[in-house]
LUMGU-727890 format. One line per 2 residues: number of its first residue (from 1); for each residue x, y negated, z negated of N, C-alpha, C. Coordinates in steps of 0.05 Angstrom, whole numbers, plus 5000, padded with zeros to 4 digits. Layout:
N
NUM) X:Y:Z:X:Y:Z:X:Y:Z  ...
***
This chain:
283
1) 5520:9030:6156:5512:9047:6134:5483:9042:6127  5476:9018:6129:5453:9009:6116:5432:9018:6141
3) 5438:9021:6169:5418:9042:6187:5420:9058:6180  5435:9077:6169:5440:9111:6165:5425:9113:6147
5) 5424:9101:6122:5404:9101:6102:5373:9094:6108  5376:9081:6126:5339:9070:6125:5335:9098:6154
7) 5347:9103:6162:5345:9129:6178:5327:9151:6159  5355:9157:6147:5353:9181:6127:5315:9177:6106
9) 5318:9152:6096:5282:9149:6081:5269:9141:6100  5265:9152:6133:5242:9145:6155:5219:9168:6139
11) 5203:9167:6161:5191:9199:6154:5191:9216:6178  5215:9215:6189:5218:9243:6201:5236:9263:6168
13) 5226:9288:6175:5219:9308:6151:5254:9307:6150  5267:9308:6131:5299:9312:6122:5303:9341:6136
15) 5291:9360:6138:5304:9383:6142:5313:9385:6172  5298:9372:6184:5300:9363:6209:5329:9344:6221
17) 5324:9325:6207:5355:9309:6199:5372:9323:6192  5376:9343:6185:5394:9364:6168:5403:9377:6191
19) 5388:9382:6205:5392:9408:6234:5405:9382:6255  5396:9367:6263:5411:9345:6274:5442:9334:6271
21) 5447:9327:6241:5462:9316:6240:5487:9339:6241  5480:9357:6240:5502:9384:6239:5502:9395:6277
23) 5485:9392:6279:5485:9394:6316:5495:9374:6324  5495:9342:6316:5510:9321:6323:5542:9330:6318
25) 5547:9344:6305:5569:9345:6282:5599:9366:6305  5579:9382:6310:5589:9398:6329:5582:9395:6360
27) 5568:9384:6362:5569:9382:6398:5589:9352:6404  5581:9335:6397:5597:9316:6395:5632:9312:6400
29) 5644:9331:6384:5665:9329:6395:5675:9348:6410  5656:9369:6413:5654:9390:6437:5650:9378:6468
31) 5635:9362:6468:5628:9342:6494:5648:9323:6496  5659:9309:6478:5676:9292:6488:5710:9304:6499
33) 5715:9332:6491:5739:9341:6494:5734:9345:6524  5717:9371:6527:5702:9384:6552:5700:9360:6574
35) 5696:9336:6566:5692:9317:6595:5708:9290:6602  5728:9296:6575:5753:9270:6577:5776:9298:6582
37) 5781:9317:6575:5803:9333:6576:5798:9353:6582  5781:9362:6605:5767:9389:6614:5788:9412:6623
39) 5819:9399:6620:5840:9416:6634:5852:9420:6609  5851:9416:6583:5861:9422:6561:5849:9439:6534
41) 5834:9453:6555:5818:9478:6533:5833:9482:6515  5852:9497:6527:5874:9525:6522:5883:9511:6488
43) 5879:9484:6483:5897:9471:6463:5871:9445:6442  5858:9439:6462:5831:9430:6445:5810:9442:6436
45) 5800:9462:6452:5772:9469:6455:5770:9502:6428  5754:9514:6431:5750:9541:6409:5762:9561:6428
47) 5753:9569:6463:5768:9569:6475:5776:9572:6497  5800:9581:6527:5801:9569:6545:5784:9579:6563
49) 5773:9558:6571:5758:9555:6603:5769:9550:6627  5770:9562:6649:5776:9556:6669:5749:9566:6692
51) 5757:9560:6715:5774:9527:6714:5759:9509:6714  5773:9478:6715:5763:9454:6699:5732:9455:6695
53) 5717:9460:6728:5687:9458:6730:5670:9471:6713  5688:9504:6709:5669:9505:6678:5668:9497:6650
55) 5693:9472:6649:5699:9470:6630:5675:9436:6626  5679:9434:6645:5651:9412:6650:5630:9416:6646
57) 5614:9443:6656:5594:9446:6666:5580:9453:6623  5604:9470:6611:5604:9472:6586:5595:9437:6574
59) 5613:9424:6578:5603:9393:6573:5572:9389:6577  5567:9393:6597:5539:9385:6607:5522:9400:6587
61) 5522:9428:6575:5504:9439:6566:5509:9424:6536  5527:9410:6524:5529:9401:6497:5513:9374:6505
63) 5520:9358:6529:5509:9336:6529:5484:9340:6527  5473:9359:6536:5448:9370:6538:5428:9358:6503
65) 5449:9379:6489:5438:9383:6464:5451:9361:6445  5458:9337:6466:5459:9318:6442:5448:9285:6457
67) 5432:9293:6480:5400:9282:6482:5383:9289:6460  5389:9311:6465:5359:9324:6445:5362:9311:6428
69) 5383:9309:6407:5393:9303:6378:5381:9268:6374  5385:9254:6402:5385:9227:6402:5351:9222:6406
71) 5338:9243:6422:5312:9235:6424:5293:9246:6399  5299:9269:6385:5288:9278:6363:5294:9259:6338
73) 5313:9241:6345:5326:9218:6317:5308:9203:6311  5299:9193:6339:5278:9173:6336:5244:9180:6337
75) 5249:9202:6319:5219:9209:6325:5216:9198:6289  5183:9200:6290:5177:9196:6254:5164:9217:6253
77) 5147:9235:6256:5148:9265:6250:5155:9297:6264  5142:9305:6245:5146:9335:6260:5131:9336:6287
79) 5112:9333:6290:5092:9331:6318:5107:9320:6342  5120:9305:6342:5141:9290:6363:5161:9301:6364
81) 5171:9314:6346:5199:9322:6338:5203:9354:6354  5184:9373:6344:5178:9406:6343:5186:9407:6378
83) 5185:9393:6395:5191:9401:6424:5221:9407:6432  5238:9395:6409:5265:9387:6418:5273:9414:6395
85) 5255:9414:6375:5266:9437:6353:5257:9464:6368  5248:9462:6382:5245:9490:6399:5270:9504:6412
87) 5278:9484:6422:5297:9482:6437:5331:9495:6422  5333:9478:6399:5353:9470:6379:5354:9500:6361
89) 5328:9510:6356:5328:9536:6332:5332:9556:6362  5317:9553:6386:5334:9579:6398:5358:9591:6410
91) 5365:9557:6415:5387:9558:6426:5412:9567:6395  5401:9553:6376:5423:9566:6349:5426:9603:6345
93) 5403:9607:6354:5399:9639:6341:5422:9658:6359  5405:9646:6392:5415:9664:6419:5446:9660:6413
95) 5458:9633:6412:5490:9627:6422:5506:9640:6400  5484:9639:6371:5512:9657:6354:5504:9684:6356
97) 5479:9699:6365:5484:9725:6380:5498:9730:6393  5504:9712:6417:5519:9715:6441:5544:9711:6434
99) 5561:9710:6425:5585:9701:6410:5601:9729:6402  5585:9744:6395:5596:9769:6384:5594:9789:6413
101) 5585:9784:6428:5587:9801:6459:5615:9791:6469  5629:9770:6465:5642:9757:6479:5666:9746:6466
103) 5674:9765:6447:5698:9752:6426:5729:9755:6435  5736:9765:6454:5756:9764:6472:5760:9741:6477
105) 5753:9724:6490:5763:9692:6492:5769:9666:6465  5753:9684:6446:5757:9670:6415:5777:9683:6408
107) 5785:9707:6409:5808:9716:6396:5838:9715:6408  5838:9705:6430:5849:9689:6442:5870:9664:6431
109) 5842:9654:6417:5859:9629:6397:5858:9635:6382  5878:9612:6360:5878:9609:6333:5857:9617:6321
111) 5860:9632:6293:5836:9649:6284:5819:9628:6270  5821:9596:6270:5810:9576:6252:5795:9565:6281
113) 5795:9576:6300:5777:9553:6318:5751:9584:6322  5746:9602:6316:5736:9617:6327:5716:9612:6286
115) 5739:9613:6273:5719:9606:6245:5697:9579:6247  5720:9562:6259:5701:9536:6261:5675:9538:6283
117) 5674:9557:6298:5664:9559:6319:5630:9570:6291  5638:9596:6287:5621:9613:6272:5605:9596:6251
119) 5631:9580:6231:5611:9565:6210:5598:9547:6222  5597:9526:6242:5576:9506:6253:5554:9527:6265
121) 5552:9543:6277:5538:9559:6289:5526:9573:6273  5532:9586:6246:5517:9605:6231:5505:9587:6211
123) 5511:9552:6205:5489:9543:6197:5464:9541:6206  5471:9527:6233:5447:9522:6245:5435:9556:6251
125) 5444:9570:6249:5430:9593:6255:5410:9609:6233  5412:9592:6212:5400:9593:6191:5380:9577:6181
127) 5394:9541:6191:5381:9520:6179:5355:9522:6203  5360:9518:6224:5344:9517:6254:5315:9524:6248
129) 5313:9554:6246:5295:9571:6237:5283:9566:6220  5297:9568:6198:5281:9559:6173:5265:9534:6173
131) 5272:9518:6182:5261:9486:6189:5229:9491:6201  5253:9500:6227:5228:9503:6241:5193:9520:6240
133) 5208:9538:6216:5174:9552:6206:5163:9542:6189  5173:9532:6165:5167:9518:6150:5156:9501:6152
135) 5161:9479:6180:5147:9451:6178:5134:9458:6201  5124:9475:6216:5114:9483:6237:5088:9492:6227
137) 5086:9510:6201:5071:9520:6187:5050:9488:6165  5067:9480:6164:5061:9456:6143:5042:9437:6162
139) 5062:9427:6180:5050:9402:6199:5044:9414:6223  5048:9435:6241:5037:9441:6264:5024:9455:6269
141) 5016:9467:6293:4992:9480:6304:4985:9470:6326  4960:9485:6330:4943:9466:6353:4939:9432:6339
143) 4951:9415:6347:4941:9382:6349:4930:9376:6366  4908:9351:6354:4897:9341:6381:4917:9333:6406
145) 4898:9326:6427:4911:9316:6443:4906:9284:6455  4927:9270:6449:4921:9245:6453:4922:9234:6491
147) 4943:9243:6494:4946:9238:6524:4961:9258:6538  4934:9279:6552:4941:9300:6563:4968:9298:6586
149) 4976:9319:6597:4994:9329:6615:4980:9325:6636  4989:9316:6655:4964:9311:6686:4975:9342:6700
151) 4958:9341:6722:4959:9366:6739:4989:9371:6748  4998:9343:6750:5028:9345:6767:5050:9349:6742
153) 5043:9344:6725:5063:9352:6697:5058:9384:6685  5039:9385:6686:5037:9422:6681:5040:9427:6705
155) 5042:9431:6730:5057:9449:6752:5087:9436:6748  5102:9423:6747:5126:9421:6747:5136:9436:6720
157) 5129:9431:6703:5133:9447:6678:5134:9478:6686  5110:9488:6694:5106:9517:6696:5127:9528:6726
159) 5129:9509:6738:5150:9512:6759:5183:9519:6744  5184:9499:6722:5208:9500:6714:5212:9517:6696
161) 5195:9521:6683:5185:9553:6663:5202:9575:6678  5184:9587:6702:5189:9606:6728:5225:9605:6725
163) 5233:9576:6743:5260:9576:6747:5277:9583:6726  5272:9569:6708:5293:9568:6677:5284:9604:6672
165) 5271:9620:6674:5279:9643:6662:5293:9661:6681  5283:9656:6703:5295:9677:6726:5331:9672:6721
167) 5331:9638:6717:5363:9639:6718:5375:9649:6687  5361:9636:6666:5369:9645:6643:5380:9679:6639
169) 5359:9691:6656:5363:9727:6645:5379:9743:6669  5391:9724:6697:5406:9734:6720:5435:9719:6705
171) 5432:9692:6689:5463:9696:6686:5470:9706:6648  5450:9707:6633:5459:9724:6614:5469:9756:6623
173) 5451:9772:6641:5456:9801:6646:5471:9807:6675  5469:9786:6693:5480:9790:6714:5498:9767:6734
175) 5509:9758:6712:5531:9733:6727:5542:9745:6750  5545:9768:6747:5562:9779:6781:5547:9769:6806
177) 5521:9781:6800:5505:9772:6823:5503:9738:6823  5494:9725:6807:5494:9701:6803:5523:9684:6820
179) 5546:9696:6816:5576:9685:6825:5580:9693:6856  5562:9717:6862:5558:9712:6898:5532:9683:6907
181) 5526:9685:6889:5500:9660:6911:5512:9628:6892  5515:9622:6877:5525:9602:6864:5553:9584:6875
183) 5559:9560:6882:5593:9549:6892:5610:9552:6886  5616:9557:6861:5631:9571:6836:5632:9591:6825
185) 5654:9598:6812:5648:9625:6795:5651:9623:6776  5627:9639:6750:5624:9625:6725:5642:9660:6711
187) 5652:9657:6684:5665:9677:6671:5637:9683:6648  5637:9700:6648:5613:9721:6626:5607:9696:6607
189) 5629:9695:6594:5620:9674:6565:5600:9650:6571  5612:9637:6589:5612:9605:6599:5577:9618:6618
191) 5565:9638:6634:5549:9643:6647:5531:9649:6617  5533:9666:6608:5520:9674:6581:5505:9653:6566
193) 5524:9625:6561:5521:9605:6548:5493:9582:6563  5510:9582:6588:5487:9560:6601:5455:9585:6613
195) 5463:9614:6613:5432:9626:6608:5416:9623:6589  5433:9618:6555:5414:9615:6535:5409:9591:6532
197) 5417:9571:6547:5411:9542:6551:5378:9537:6570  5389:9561:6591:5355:9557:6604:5339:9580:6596
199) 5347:9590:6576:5326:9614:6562:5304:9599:6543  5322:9568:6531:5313:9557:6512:5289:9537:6529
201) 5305:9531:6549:5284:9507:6564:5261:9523:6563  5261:9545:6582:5238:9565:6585:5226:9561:6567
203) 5229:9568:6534:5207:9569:6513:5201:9534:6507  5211:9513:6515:5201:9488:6513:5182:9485:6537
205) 5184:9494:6559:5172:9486:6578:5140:9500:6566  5147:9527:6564:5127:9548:6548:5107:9526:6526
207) 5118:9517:6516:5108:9508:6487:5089:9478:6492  5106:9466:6505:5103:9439:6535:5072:9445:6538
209) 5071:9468:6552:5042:9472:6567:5023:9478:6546  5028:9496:6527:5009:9498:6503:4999:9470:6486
211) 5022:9458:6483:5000:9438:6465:4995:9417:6480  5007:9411:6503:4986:9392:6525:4991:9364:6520
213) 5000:9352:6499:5000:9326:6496:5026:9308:6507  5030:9290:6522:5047:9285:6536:5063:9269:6512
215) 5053:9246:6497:5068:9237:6468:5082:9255:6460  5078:9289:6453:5095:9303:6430:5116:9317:6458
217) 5115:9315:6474:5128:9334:6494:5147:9323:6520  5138:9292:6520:5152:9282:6535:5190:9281:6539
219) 5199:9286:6506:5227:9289:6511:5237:9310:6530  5225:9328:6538:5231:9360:6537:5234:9353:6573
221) 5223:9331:6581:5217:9316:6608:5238:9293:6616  5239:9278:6596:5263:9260:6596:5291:9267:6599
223) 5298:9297:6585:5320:9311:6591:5326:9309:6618  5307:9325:6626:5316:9343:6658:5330:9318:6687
225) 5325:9300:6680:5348:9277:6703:5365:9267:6694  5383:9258:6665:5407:9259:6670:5425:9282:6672
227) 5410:9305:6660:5424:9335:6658:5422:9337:6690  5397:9334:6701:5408:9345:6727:5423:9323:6749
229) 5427:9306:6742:5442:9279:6762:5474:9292:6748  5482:9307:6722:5513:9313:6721:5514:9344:6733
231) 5491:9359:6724:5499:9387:6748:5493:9383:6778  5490:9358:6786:5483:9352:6816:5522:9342:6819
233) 5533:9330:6804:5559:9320:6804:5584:9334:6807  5578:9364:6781:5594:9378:6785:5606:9387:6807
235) 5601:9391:6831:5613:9413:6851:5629:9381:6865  5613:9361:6867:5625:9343:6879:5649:9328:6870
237) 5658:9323:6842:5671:9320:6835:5690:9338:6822  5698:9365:6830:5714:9393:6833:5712:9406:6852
239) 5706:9402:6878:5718:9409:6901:5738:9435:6904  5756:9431:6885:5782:9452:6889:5769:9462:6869
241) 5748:9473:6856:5748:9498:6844:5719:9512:6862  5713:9501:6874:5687:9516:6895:5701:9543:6905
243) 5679:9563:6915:5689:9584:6923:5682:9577:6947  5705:9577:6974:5706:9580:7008:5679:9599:7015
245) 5674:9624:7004:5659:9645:7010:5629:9633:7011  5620:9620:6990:5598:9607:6982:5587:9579:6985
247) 5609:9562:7008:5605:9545:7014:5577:9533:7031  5574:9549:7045:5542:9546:7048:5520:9534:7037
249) 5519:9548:7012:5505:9547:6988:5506:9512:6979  5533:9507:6977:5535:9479:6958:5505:9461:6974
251) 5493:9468:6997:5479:9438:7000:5453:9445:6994  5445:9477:6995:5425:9483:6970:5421:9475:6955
253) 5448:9476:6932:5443:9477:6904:5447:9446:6897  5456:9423:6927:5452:9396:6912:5421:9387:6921
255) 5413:9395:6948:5388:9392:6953:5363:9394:6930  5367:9423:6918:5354:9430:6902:5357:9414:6869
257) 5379:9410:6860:5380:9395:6837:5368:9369:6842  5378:9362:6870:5363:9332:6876:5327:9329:6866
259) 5324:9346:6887:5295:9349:6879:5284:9348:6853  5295:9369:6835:5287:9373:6814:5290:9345:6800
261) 5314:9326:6801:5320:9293:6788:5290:9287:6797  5283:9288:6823:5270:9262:6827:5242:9269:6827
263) 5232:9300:6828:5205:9300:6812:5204:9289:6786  5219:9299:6768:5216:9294:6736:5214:9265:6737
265) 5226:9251:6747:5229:9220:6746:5201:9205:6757  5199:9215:6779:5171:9209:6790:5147:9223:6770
267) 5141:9242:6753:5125:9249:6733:5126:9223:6709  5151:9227:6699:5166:9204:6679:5143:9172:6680
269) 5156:9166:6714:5151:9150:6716:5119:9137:6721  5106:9159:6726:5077:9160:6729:5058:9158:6699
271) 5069:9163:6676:5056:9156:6654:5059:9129:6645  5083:9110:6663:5081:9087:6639:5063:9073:6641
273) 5041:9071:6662:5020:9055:6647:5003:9067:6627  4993:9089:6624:4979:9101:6606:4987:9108:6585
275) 5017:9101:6583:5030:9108:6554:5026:9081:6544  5028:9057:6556:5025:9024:6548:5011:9026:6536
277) 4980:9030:6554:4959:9037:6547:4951:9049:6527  4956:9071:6512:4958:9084:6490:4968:9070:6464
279) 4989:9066:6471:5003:9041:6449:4982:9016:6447  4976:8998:6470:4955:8974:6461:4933:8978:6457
281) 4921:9010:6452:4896:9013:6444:4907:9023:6414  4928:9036:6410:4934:9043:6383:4942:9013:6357
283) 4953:8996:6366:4959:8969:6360:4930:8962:6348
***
C-alpha cells in the first residue's frame, strides 16, 4: 500500500494515473483469462472467440496494452509518458467505435458482459482524450531534444509506420483478403481489433519520428520484441488451428516477425551506451 501511495504523490500528472489504472483494471483480467483459458471464452470472456489462436492472439493485443501501462507507470512526467498515451487515447476512441460495428458477438452473451465491456471502454474513451489534450497542451509540444533517434531508429520506425498501417486498414476493412494470405483465419471482430491496435502503433511510430528524442520515445521501441517473440509463438503453439490452404505462408510470417524481434533489439540495444552516458552526464 505504502508503494501505491508514494506512486500516486510521484509527479507523473494523476490524470495519467487515472487512464492507467482503469486500463490496468480491464486488460488485466482480459489477458489473464485469454492466455490461461483461451478455450473458455464462451463462459469467461465478453465474448466467444474461436478458435483458441484467436483467442490468444486477443491476449497478445491486451498484453500489449499492459506493457504500455507498466512502462508509462514508471515514468515522472508527461514528456516520457505522451508516447504510450498516444497509443492508449487511440486505441480507447477506435475500439469503442469499433464495438458498435460488431455487436453480434456481444449480444451473444449475457447482457452484463457486453455492459462491462462498454463501461471500461467508454471511460477511457473519455478519460484518454481528455488527458491527453490537456496535458499535451500544458506540458507538450515541440521539446528539446536530448538524445536524438540515429539513422537506423528513424528508418525502422518509418518502416514500421508503412507496415502497421497497410495492416491496420487491410484488416479493419478487408480481413477477407487478409485470411487468404495470413496461417489463420481471423473473424471481423477479433481482425478489427488487432487493426486498431496497429492503427495506433502507426500514430506512435508517427509521433516517434516527430519529436526525435530517444528518452521520451523509447517505450514505443521496447514494446515491439516481446509482442513480437508471442505473435512469432502463436501459429507454433496452435498448429491445429492453421489453415492447410495457407501453409506456405507460416515461414513468411515467422521469418518476418523474427526479423522485426531482432532489429528492434539490435536498435534497443545500440543506445545503451549513450543512454549511460546521458544519465552520468545528467548526475
Amino acid at each position: 500500500m505504502d508503494t501505491f501511495k508514494n506512486w500516486w504523490r510521484n509527479e507523473l500528472p494523476v490524470g495519467v494515473k487515472f487512464v492507467l489504472l482503469v486500463l490496468l483494471a480491464n486488460g488485466l483480467p482480459a489477458f489473464v483469462i485469454l492466455m490461461t483459458m483461451p478455450g473458455q471464452t464462451e463462459n469467461f470472456f465478453v465474448w466467444t472467440i474461436n478458435p483458441v489462436i484467436n483467442a490468444r492472439l486477443i491476449g497478445v493485443m491486451y498484453g500489449n496494452a499492459l506493457l504500455l501501462v507498466a512502462f508509462a507507470a514508471f515514468q515522472k512526467s508527461w514528456a516520457t509518458a505522451r508516447v504510450m498515451m498516444v497509443v492508449i487515447t487511440l486505441f480507447s476512441v477506435m475500439a469503442t467505435a469499433l464495438t458498435f460495428f460488431f455487436l453480434k458477438p456481444f449480444l451473444a452473451h449475457p447482457w452484463f458482459h457486453l455492459a462491462y465491456w462498454l463501461t471500461m471502454y467508454f471511460i477511457l474513451f473519455f478519460a484518454a482524450p481528455f488527458v491527453f489534450v490537456t496535458h499535451e497542451r500544458k506540458y507538450g509540444g515541440k521539446l528539446p531534444v536530448q538524445l536524438p533517434l540515429t539513422g537506423a531508429a528513424r528508418i525502422l520506425a518509418a518502416v514500421s509506420l508503412i507496415i502497421s498501417l497497410v495492416c491496420g486498414l487491410s484488416l479493419i476493412f478487408a480481413v477477407d483478403v487478409v485470411n487468404q494470405i495470413l496461417p489463420w483465419s481471423l473473424p471481423p471482430l477479433v481482425g478489427g481489433l488487432i487493426g486498431v491496435l496497429f492503427i495506433t502503433h502507426t500514430a506512435a511510430y508517427a509521433w516517434a519520428l516527430w519529436d526525435g528524442d530517444w528518452l521520451r520515445v523509447r517505450p514505443i521501441f521496447w514494446q515491439a520484441p516481446p509482442t513480437g517473440l508471442l505473435l512469432f509463438l502463436l501459429p507454433l503453439t496452435h498448429p491445429s488451428d492453421l489453415n492447410e490452404a495457407n501453409a506456405s505462408n507460416l515461414g513468411i510470417y515467422l521469418a518476418l516477425t523474427a526479423l522485426f524481434v531482432l532489429l528492434y533489439l539490435g536498435v534497443i540495444l545500440s543506445y545503451r551506451r549513450s543512454v549511460q552516458g546521458v544519465h552520468s552526464y545528467g548526475s
